[in-house]
N, C-alpha and C positions, 0 to 999 in steps of 0.2 A: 725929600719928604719922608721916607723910610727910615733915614737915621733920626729924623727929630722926633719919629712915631716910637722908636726903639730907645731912645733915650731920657721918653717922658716916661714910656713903662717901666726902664730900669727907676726910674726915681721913685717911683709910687712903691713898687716891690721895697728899696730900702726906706725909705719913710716909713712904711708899714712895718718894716722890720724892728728896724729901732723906736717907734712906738710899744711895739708889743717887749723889747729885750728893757728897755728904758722907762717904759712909760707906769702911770699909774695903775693900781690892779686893787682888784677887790678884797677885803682886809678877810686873811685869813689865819686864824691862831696857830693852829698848825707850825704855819711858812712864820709866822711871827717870833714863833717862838725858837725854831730850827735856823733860822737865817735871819739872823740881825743886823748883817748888812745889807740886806732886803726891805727893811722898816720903811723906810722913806716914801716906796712903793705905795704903800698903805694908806700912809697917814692922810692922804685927801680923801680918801672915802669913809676915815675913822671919823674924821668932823664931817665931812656931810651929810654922811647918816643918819649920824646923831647916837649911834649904837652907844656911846659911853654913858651918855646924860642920864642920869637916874639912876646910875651904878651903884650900887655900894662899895666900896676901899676893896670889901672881898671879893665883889664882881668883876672890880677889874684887877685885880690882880690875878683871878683864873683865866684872863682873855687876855691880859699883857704880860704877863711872868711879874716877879720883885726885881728885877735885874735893873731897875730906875733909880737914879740916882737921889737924895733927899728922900729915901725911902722910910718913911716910920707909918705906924698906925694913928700917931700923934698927928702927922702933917697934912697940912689942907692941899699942899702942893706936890705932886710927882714929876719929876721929869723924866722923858727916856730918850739917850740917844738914837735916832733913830739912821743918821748918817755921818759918817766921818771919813773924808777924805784924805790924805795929808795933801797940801801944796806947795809949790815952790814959793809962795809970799804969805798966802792964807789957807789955813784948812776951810775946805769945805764941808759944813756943822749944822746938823738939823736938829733941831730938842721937838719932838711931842710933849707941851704940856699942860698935864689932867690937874683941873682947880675944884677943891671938894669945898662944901658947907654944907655943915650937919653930915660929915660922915657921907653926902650922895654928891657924884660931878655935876657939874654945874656950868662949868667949860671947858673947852679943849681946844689949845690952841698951836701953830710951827711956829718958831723959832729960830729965826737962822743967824 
């Protein structure tokens, strides 16, 4: 009984662990901006917040950098890598992306 009580705990401990090393985290510019292979983290709490929606082009680009790809003042669309794997058959590839009309988002969707 002791080793199954010792074995549930070890599991909860890594679970917990690689939740928090792995798991989704709350969008922070900072860490966005400094670690871009961190983005992925983010981007669930970037759409369900909603923090983007009613941006303007210039709001988010001081909360995401211009480092997105199809980047112009012209485009209604940005994308940003936000994860990039290499794999042995597929890379594993996440786009964040910000859809503007009139100049303010309007949605923000992954992409994988």
């Amino acid at each position: 009984m002791n080793k199954r009580i010792y074995f549930i705990v070890l599991t909860i401990i890594a679970l917990a662990f690689f939740k928090g090393k792995y798991g989704s985290k709350q969008f922070n510019k900072k860490e966005w901006a400094e670690y871009p292979q961190e983005r992925y983290r983010m981007t669930d709490n970037l759409i369900k917040s909603g923090i983007l929606i009613g941006k303007t082009k210039e709001e988010v680009l001081n909360l995401l950098t211009d480092d997105c790809k199809q980047f112009s003042m012209e485009n209604d669309s940005w994308m940003y890598y936000t994860k990039v794997k290499p794999g042995w058959r597929n890379a594993d590839i996440e786009i964040l992306d910000v859809f503007f009309n009139s100049g303010k988002v309007i949605n923000v969707e992954i992409r994988k």
